[in-house]
SEDO-244827 format. One record per residue: x, y, z of N, C-alpha, C in turn. Coordinates in steps of 0.05 Angstrom, whole numbers, plus 5000, padded with zeros to 4 digits. Layout:
XYZXYZXYZ
...
# end
This chain:
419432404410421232524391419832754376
421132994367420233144351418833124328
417533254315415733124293417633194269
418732984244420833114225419233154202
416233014200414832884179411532864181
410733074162408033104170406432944136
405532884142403232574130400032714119
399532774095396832874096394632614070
393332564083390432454073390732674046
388932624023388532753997386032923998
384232643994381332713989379732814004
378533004009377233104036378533194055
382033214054383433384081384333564063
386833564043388133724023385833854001
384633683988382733743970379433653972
378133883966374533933968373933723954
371933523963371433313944369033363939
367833593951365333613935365333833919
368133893913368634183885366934083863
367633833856367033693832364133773835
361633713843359333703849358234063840
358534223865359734483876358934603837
361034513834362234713814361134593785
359734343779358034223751355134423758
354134483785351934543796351734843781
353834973782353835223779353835213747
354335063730354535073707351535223695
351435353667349035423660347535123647
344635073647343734853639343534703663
344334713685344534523698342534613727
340834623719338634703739336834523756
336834303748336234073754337933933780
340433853767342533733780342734013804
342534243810343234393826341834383848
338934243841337434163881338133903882
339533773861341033473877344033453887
345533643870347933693877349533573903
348033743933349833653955348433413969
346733243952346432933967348432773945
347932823925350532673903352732773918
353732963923356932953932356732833958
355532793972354932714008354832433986
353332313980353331983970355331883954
356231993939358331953927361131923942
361832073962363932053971363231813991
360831734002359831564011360331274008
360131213983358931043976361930993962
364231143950366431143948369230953970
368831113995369231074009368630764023
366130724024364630364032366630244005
366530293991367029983972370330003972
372330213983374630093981375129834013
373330004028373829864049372429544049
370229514031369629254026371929134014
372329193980374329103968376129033980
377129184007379529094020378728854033
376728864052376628634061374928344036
374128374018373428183996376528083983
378228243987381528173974380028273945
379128453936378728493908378928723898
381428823900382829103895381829203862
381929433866382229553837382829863846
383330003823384230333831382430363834
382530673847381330793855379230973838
380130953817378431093795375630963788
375930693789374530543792371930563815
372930583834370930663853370530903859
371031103847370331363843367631383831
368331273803366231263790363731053794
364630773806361830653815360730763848
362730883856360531133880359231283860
359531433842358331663829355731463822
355931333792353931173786351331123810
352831033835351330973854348731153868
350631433868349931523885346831853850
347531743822346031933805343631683803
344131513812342231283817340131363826
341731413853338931393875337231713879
339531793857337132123866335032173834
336031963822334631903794335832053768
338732063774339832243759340831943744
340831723737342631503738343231533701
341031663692341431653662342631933634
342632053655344732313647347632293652
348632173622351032123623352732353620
351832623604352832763602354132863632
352232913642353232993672355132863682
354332603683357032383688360032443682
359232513660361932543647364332833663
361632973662362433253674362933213704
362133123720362633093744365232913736
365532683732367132513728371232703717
371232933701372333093687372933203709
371033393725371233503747373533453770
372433163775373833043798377133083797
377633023769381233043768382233443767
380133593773381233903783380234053814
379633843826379133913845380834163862
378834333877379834533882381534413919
384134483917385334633956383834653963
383634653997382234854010383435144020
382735254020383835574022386435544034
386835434058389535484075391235364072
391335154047392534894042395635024032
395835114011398535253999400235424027
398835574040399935704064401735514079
400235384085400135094112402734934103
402434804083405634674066407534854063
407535134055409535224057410935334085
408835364100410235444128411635124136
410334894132411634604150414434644126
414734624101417534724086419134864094
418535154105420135314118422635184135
420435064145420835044174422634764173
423234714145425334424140424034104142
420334144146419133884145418533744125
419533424119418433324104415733214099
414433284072411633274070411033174043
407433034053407632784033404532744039
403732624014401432494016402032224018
399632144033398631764037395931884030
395331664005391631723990391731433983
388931363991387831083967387631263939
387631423934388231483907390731453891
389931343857391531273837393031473831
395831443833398331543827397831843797
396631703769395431873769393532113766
392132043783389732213797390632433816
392732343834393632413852394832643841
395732603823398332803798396533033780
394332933778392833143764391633323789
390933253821390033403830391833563848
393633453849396733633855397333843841
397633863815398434033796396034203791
392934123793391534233793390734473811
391934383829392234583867394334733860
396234713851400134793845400534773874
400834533883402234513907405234253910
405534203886407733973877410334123880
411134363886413534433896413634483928
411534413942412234393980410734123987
411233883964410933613975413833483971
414033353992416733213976415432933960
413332813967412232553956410832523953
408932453941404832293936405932003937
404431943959405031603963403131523958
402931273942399131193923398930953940
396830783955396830513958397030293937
397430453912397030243892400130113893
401830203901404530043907403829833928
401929833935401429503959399429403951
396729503939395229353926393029333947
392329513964389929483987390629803996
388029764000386930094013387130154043
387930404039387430424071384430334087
384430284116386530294139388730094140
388829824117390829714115393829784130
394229634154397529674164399429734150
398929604119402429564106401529894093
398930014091399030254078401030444089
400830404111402330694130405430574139
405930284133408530294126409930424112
409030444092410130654070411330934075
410031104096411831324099414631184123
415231084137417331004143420130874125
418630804102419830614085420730894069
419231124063419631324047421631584061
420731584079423131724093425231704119
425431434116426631274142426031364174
423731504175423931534200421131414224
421631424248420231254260417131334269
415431164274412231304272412231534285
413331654313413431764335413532014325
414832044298416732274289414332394259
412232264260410532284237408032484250
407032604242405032684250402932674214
400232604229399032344204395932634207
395532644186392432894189390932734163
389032724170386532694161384232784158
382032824149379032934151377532614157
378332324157377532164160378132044190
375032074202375831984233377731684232
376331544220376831254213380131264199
380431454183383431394174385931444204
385131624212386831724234386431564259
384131434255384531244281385831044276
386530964258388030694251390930794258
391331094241394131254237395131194269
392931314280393731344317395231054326
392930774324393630674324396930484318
396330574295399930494277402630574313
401030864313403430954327403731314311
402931434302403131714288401931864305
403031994314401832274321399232344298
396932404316395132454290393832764298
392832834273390433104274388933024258
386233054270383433024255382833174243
382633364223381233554213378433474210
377033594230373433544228371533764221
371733804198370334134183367434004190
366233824191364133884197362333834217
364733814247364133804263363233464277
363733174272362833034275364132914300
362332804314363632494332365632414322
367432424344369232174339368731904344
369631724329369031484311369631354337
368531094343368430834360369730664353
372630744354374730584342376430494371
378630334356379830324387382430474389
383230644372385030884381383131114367
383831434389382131604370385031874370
383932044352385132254344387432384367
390232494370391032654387389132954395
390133054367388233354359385933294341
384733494349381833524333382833844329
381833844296381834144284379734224271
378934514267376534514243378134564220
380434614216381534654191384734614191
386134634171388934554173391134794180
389435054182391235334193393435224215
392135124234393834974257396234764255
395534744232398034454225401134484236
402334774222405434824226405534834252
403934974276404135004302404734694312
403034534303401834284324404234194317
405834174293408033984285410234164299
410234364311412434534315414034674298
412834734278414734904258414135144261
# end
């Protein structure tokens, strides 16, 4: 079937998750934190990432804000930053303005054009989700931000990606599901979605048991692949 419904990941496909990092680095005073900068954002999203997928399987949910910040904690830990709260704070501040990536506003408005409905699926809190939406100005070519906090478990959770069927009645076949997460899109594949990988930085694909349709370095390609 045609694709009617294109599906985007948040964190790391739509929006830079190491802006937050990136951009405290550049601050004046902060000279220090600027040769630790890109292992804190590499660990942090790291270490972010591991504990929803524990939590999921521990059954011990909490938002995502939550594990935002005990990745962060985690990760000013280990580079010995663990007691500069100031920074904390600032990185922490950061995270809810995270910058688009360049082609992102383009990209949604061409799949709009073109009459597609479009939406986020994020383990991110509803909202978080809302501050980094408005923060991008891209809330007039989404039709939805779908949060997992309406099911209470994180992705790759099955009942997660129920949700866009439930949201716009239509069938997996007809979804096309993009991610920057090998692991999210292999599950997506799985489900049944048409998927695209966005792999900016070039990695293996994941040893899962479904893998990606497309592989992209960036999301320019999107309106084509979906046919708009």
């Amino acid at each position: 079937m045609p694709i009617t419904t294109c599906i985007f990941d948040a964190y790391g496909t739509l929006f830079d998750v190491a802006a937050a990092a990136r951009n405290a680095a550049a601050e004046p005073g902060r000279e220090v934190f600027a040769r630790h900068w890109p292992a804190i954002a590499e660990k942090w999203r790291l270490k972010q990432l591991q504990y929803t997928w524990l939590r999921a399987v521990m059954g011990e949910h909490t938002g995502f804000w939550q594990v935002t910040q005990d990745g962060l904690d985690w990760a000013m830990e280990s580079e010995g930053l663990g007691d500069d709260s100031d920074l904390r704070e600032r990185l922490l501040q950061l995270y809810w303005e995270l910058e688009a990536y360049p082609e992102v506003p383009a990209m949604l408005h061409a799949l709009k054009d073109a009459g597609m409905n479009t939406a986020i699926l994020s383990n991110g809190a509803p909202d978080m989700l809302d501050g980094a939406v408005k923060s991008a100005g891209i809330g007039d070519v989404l039709d939805d931000v779908l949060s997992v906090e309406s099911v209470g478990i994180f992705k790759p959770a099955r009942v997660v990606y129920d949700l866009v069927g439930k949201r716009f009645g239509c069938a997996p076949d007809e979804v096309l599901f993009v991610s920057s997460n090998g692991w999210d899109v292999s599950a997506a594949a799985g489900y049944g979605f048409a998927t695209a990988w966005v792999n900016r930085a070039g990695d293996p694909v994941d040893r899962l048991p479904a893998t990606p349709k497309t592989i992209l370095s960036d999301l320019t390609g999107i309106p084509g692949l979906a046919g708009a």
